[in-house]
VOPAGU-2260 file (C-alpha; in pm, 1 decimal, decimal comma):
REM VOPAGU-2260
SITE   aa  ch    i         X         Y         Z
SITE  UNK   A    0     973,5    -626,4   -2203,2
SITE  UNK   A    1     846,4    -380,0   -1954,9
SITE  UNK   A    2    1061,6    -176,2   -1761,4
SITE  UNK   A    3     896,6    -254,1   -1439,6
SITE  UNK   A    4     971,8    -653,0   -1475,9
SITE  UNK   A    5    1367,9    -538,5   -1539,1
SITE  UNK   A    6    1378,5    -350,5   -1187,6
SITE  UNK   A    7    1148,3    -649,3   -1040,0
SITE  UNK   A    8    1421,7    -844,0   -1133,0
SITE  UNK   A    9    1679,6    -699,2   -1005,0
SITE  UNK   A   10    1523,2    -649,2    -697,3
SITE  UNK   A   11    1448,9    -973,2    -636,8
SITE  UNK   A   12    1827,9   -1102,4    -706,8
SITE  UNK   A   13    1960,7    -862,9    -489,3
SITE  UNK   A   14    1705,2    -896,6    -183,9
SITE  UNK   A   15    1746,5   -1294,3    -185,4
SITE  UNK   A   16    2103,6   -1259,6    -288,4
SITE  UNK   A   17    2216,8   -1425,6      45,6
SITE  UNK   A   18    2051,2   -1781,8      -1,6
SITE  UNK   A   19    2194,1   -1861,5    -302,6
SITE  UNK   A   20    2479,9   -2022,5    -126,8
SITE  UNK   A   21    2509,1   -2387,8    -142,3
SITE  UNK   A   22    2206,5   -2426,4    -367,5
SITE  UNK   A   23    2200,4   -2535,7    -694,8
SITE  UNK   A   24    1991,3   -2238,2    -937,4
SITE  UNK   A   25    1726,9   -2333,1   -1173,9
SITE  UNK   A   26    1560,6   -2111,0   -1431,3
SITE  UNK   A   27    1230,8   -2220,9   -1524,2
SITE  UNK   A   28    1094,3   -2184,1   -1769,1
SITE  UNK   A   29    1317,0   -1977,1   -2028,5
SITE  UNK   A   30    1195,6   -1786,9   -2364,7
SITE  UNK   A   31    1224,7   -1401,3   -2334,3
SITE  UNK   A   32    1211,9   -1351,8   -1964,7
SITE  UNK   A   33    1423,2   -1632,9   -1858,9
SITE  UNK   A   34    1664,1   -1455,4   -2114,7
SITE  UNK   A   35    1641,9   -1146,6   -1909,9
SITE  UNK   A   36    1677,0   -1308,9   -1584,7
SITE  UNK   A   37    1969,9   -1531,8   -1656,3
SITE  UNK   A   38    2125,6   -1186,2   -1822,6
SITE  UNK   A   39    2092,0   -1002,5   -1445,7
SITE  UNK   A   40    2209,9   -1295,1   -1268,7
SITE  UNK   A   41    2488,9   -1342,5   -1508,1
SITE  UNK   A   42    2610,6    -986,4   -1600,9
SITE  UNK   A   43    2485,7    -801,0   -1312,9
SITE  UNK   A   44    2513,0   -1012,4   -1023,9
SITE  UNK   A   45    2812,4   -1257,8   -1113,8
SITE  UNK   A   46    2601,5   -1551,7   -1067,6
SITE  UNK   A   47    2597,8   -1838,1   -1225,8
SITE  UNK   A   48    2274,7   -2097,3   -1275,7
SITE  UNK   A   49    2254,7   -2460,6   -1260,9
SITE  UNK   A   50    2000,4   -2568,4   -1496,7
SITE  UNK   A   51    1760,1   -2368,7   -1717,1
SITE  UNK   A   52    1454,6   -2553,6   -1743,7
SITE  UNK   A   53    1193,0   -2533,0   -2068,6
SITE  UNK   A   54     948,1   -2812,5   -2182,2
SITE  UNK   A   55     950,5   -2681,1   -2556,1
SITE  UNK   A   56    1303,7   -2535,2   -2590,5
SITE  UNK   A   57    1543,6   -2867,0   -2451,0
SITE  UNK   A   58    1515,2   -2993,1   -2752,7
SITE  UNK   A   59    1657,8   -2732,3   -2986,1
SITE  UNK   A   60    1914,1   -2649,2   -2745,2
SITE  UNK   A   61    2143,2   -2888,5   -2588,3
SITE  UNK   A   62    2158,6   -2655,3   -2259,0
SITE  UNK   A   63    1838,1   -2641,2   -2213,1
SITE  UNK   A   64    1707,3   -2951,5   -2015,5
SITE  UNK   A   65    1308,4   -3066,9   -1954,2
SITE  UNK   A   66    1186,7   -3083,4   -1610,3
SITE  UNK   A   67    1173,8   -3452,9   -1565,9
SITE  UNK   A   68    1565,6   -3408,3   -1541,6
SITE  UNK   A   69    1524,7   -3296,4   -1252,8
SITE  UNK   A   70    1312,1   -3586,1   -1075,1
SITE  UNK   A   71    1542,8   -3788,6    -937,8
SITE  UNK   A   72    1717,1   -3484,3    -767,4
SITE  UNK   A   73    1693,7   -3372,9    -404,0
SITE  UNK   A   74    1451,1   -3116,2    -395,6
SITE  UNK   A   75    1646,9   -2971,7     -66,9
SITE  UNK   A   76    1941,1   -2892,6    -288,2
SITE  UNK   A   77    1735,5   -2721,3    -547,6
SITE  UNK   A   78    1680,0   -2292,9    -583,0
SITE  UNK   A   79    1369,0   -2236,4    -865,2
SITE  UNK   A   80    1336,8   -1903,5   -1023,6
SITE  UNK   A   81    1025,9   -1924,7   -1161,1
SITE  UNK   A   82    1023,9   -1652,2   -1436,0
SITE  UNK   A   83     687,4   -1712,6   -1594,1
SITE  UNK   A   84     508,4   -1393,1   -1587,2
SITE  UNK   A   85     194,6   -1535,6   -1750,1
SITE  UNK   A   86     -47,4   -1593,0   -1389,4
SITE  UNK   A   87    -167,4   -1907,4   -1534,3
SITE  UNK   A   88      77,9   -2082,0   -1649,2
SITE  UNK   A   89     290,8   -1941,2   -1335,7
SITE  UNK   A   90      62,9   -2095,5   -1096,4
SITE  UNK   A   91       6,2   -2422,8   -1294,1
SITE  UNK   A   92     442,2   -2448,5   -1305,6
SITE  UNK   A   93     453,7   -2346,7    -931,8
SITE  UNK   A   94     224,5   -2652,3    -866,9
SITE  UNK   A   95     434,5   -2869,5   -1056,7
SITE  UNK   A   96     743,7   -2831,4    -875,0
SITE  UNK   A   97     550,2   -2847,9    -561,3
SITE  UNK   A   98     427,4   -3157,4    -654,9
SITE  UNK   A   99     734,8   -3290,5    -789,4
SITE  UNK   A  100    1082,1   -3162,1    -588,6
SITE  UNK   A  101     765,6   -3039,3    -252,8
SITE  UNK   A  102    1157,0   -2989,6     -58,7
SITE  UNK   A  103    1275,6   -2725,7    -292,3
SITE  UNK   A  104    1267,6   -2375,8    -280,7
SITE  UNK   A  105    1062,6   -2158,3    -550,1
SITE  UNK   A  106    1146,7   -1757,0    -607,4
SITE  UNK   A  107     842,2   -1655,8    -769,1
SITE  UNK   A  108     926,1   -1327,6    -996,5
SITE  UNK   A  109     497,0   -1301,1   -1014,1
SITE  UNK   A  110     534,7   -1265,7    -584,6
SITE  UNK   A  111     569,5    -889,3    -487,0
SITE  UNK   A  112     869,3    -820,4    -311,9
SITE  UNK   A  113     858,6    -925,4      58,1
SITE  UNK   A  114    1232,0    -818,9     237,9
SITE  UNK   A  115    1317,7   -1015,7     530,0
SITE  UNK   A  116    1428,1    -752,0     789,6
SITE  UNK   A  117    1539,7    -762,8    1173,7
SITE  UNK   A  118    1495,7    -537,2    1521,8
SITE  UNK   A  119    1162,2    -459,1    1325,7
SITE  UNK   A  120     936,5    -677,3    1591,9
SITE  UNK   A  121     764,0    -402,4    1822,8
SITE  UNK   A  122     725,6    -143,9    1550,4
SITE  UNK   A  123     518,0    -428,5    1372,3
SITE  UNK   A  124     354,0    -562,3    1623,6
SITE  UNK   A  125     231,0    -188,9    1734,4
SITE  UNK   A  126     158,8     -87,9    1411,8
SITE  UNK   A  127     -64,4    -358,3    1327,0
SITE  UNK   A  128    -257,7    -302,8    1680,6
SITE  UNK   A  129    -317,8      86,0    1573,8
SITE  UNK   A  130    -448,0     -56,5    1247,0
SITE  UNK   A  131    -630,8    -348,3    1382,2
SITE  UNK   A  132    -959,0    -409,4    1176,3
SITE  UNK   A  133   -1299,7    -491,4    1286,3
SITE  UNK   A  134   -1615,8    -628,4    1105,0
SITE  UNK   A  135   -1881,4    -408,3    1031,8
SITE  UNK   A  136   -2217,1    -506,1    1156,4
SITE  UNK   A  137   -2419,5    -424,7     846,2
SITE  UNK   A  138   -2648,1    -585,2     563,7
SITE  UNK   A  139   -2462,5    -306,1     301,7
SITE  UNK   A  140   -2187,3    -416,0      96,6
SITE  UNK   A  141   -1827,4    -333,1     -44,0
SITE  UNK   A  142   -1763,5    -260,1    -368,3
SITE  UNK   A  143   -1428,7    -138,0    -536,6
SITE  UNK   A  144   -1428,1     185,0    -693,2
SITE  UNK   A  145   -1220,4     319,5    -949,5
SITE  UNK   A  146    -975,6     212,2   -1244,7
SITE  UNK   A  147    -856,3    -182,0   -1259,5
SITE  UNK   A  148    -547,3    -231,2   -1024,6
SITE  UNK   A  149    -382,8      77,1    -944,3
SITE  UNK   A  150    -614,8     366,9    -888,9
SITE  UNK   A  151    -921,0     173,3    -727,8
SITE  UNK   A  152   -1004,7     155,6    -351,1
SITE  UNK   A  153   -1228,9     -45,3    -162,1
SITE  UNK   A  154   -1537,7     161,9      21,7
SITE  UNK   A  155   -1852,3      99,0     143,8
SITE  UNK   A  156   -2156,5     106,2     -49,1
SITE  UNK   A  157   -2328,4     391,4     117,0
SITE  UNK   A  158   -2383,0     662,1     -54,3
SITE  UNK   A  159   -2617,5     874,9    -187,4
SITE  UNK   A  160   -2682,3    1263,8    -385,4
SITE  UNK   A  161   -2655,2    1509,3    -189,2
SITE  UNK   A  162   -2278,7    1428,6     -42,1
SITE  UNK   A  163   -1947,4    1578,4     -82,9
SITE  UNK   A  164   -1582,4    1383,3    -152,1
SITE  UNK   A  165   -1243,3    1540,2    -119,6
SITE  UNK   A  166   -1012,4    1366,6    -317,7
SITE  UNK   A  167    -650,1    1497,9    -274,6
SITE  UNK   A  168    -340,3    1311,2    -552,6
SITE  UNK   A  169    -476,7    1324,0    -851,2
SITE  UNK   A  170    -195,2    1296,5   -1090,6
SITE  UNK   A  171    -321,0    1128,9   -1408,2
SITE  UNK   A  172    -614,1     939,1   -1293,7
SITE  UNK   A  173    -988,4    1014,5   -1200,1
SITE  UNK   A  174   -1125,9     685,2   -1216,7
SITE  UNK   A  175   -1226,2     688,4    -839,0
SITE  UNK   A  176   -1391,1    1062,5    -886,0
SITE  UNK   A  177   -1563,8     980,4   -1246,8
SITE  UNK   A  178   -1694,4     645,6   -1073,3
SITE  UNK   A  179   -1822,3     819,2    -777,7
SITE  UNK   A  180   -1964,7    1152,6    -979,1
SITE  UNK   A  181   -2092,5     880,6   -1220,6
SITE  UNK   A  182   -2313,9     675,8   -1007,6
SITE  UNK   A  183   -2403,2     881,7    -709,8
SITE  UNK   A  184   -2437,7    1259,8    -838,2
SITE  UNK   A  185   -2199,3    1335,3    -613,7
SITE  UNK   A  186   -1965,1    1622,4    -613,7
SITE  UNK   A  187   -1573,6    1566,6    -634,8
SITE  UNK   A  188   -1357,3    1896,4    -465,9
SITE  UNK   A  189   -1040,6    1748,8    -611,1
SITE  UNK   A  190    -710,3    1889,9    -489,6
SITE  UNK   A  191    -351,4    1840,9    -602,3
SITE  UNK   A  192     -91,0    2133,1    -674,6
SITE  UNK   A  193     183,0    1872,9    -846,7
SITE  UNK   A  194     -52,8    1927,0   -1193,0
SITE  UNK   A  195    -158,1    2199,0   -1375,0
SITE  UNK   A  196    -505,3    2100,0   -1501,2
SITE  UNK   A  197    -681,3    1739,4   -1486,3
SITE  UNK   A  198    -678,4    1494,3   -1723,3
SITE  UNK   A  199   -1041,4    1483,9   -1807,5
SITE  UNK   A  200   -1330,3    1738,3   -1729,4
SITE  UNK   A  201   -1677,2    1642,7   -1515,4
SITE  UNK   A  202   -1953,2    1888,3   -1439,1
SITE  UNK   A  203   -1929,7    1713,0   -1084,9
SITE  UNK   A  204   -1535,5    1775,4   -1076,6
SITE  UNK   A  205   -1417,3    2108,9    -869,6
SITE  UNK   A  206   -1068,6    2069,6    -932,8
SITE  UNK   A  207    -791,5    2337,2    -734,5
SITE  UNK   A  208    -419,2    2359,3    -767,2
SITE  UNK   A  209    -343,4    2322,1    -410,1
SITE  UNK   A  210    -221,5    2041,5    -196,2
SITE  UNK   A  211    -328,9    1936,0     225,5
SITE  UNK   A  212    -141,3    1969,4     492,0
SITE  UNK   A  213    -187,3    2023,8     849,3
SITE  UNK   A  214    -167,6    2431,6     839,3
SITE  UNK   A  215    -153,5    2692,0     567,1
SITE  UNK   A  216     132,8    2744,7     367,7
SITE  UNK   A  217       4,7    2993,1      63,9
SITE  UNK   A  218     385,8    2977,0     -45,8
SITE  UNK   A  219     339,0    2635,6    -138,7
SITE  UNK   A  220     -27,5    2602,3    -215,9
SITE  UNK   A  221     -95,9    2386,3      54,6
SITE  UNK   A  222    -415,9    2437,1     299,5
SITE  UNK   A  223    -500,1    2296,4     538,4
SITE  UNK   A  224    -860,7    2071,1     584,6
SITE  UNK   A  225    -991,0    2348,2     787,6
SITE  UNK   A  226    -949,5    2586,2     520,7
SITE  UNK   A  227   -1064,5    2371,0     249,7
SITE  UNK   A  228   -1383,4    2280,2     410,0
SITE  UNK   A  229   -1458,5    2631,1     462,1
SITE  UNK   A  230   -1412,4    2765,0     131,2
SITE  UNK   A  231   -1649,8    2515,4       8,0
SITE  UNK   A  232   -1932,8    2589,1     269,3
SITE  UNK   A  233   -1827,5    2212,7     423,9
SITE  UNK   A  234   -1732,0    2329,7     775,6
SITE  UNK   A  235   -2072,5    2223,9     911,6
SITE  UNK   A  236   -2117,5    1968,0     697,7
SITE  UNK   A  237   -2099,5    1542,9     832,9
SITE  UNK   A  238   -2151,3    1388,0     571,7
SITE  UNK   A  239   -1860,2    1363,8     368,0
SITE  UNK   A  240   -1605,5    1142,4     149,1
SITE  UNK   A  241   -1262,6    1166,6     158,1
SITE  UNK   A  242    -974,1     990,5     -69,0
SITE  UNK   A  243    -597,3    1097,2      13,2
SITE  UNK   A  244    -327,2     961,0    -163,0
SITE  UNK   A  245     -53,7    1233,1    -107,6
SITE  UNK   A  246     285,6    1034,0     -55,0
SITE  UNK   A  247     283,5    1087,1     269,0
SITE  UNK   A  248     175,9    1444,0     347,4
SITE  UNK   A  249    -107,3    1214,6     500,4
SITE  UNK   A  250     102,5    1210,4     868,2
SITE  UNK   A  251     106,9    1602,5     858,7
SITE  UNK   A  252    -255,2    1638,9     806,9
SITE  UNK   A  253    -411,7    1385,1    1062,5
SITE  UNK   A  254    -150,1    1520,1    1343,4
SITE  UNK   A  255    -209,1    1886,9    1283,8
SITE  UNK   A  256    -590,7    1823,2    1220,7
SITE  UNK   A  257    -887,2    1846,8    1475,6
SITE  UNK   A  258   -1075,2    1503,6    1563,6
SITE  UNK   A  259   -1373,0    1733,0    1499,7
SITE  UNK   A  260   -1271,1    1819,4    1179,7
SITE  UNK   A  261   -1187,9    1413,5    1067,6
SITE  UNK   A  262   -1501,5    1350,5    1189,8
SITE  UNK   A  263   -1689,6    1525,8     948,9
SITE  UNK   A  264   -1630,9    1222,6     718,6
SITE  UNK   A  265   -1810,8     961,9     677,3
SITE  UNK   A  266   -1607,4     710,9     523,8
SITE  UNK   A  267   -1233,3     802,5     464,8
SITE  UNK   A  268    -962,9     592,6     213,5
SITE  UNK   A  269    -616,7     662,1     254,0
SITE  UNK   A  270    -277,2     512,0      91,0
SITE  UNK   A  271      -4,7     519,6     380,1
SITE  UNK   A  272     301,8     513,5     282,4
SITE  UNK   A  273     676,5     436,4     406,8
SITE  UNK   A  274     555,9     272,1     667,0
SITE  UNK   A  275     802,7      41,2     746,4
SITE  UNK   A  276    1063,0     304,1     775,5
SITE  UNK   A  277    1134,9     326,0    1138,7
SITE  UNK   A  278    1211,7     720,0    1168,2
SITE  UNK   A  279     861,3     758,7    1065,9
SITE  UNK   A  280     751,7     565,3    1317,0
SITE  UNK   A  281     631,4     858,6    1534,7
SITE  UNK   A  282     423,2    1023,0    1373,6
SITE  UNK   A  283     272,5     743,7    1185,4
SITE  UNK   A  284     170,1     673,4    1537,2
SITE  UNK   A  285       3,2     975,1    1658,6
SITE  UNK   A  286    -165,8    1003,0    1296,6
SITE  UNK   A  287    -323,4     634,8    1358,0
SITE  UNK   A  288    -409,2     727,6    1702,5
SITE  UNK   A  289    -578,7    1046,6    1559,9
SITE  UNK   A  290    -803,0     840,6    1324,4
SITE  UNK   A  291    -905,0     568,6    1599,0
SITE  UNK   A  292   -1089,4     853,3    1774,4
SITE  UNK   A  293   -1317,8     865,7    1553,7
SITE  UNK   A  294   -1329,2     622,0    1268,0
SITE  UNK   A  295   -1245,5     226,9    1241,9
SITE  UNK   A  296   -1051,4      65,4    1001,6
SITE  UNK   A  297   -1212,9    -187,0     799,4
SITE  UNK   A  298   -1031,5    -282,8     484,8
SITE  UNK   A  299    -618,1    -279,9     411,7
SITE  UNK   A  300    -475,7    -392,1     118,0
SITE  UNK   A  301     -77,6    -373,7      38,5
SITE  UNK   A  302      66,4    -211,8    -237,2
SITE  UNK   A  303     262,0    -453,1    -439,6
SITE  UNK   A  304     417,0    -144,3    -625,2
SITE  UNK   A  305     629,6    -133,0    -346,6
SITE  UNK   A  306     829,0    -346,0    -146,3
SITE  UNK   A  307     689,3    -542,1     195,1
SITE  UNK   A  308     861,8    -622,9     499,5
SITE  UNK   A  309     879,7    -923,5     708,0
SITE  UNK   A  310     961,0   -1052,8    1063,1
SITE  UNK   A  311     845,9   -1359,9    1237,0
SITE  UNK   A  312     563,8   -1411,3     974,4
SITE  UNK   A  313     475,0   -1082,8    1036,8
SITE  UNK   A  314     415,9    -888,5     694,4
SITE  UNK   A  315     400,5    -506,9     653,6
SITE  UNK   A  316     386,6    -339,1     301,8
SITE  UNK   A  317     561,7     -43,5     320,5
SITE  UNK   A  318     238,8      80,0     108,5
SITE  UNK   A  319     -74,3      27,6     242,1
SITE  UNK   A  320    -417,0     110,7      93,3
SITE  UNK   A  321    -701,9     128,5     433,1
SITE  UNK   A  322   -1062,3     210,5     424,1
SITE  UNK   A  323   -1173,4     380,4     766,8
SITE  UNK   A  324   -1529,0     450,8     885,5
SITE  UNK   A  325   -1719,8     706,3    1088,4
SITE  UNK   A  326   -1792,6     526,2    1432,9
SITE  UNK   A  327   -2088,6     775,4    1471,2
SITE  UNK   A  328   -2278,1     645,6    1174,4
SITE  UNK   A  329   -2146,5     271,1    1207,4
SITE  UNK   A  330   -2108,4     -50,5    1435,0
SITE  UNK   A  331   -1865,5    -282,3    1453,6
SITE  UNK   A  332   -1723,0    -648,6    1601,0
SITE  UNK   A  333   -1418,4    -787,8    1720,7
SITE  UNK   A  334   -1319,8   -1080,7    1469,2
SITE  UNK   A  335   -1067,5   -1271,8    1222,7
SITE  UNK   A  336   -1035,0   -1052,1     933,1
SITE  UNK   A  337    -789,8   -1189,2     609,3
SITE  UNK   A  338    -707,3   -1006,3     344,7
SITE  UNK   A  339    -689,2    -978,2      37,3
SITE  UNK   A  340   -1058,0    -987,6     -37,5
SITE  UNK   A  341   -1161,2   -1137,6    -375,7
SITE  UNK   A  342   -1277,2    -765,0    -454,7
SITE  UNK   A  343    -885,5    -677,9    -418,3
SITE  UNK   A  344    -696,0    -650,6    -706,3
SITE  UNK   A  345    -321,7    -638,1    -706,8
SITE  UNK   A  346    -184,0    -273,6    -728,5
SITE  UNK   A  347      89,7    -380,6   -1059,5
SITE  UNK   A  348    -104,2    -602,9   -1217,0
SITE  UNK   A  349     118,2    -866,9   -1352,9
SITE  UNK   A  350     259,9    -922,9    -967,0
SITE  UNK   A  351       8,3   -1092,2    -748,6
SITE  UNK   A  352    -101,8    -950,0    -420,0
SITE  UNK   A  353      47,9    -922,2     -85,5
SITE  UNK   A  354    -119,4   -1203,0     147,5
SITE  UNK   A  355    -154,5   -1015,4     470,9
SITE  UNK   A  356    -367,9   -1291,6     654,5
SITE  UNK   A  357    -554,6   -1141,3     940,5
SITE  UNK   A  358    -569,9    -796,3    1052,4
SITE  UNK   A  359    -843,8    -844,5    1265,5
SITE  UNK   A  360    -909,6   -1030,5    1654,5
């Protein structure tokens, strides 16, 4: 069993901890991950389940009952822990105990974490009007680019020879570079001083041991964009790519950088992160601000390896992946925008992805 599903698990006992009471807890179905659930909720939590729940097992184990035992039960009464982590099968037993017991409650261990949270209101409601997307008004088309799941970003498909990209977190993985060196000759001025060489070599690839920020620090091998552009004869340069996924040295870098420098790129991909975390609330402002000088969001996506946050059906991944684009170069139109798109993928694959609903007007 992976790792990953253990901590999923225990995560998503402790978040929902507080409706268990008065419920009666159903595992379903059991084999080896319903083993590892009932051990958390057991060992680790103190808890103690109903009914486990397996079509195939009941009848070589005189605790384990089918679902039609269940039938005749009010569905009101009823807490599911759906522990399937196959997406098919999840989603065909989901139906069936919608269809069934439609008054009983389902935790879904293939849902990504969603934490109900309170005095969270405003700071949602503002954050999702800095962030508000808008249709582009264009015949050209997004594609995803980069590895499966984690690792690949949606962009526009506009891009030609001749351009530059700056892509800054590189850890272990140059899908997104090799994809975009690959297909449009394009060179990649890669940047992250957390590694000491990267994982695979490109003749596009320009790869420096140095991280961004919003001024020079030499100490710490970071630079600022500034800097970077000019070493690379970019300063003059408007037509470039960028890709920053820099845990959060992203706030530093849009504050402390000029709109005239930000809007030297075309199209721009970022991963936000901790955004739900209201001390960061300021300068996750002013840094959104920053880019709506220039560039308009047109894509978000959650990241379901981390957690989301929710008040009054408003949902905010603490995580989010957002594609912005240079208002000089493109138009755009008020209207409903849902996401995920069906060119999304979910971030950890097994978990299915955040549904954000509309982030447009």
């Amino acid at each position: 069993m992976r790792m990953d599903f253990y901590s999923h698990y225990l995560q998503i006992i402790k978040e929902n901890i507080n409706r268990y009471s008065g419920k009666k807890l159903v595992i379903f179905p059991f084999g080896e991950q319903g083993m590892v659930f009932k051990n958390i909720l057991n060992s680790a939590y103190g808890i103690q389940e109903s009914y486990i729940i397996d079509n195939g097992l009941y009848k070589y184990n005189k605790d384990i009952l089918p679902f039609k035992a269940l039938e005749n039960m009010d569905g009101k009464n009823l807490l599911f822990f759906l522990v399937a982590t196959d997406k098919e099968l999840n989603c065909e037993l989901y139906n069936k105990i919608k269809t069934e017991l439609p008054d009983s409650e389902i935790i879904n261990v293939l849902e990504p974490l969603i934490i109900p949270v309170e005095n969270k209101e405003k700071w949602f409601k503002e954050f999702k009007a800095l962030l508000k997307v808008k249709r582009l008004v264009s015949d050209r088309e997004y594609i995803r680019i980069g590895r499966m799941n984690d690792g690949g970003y949606v962009m526009l498909d506009d891009f030609h020879a001749g351009m530059n990209a700056y892509s800054f977190g590189i850890c272990d993985d140059v899908s997104w570079d090799k994809e975009m060196a690959d297909r449009y000759e394009i060179n990649i001025f890669m940047y992250d001083h957390t590694i000491s060489k990267l994982p695979e070599y490109h003749k596009k690839f320009h790869y420096f041991k140095a991280g961004i920020s919003g001024k020079d620090d030499f100490a710490n091998q970071v630079f600022s964009m500034e800097t970077l552009l000019k070493n690379n004869g970019d300063a003059e340069n408007k037509n470039l790519i960028l890709k920053m996924d820099v845990e959060g040295a992203e706030y530093d870098f849009l504050e402390n950088t000029s709109s005239a420098i930000i809007n030297n790129f075309k199209q721009m991909v970022f991963e936000l992160h901790n955004i739900t975390k209201l001390e960061n609330r300021d300068k996750i402002k002013k840094a959104l601000e920053k880019l709506n000088e220039t560039h308009q969001a047109v894509w978000v996506h959650g990241n379901n390896c981390n957690y989301a946050e929710y008040e009054n059906d408003m949902i905010v991944p603490n995580t989010i992946e957002v594609l912005y684009l240079n208002k000089s170069y493109y138009s755009f139109e008020d209207g409903e925008v849902c996401f995920p798109w069906d060119i999304d993928q979910s971030n950890k694959y097994k978990l299915n992805d955040f549904s954000l609903g509309n982030w447009g007007k």
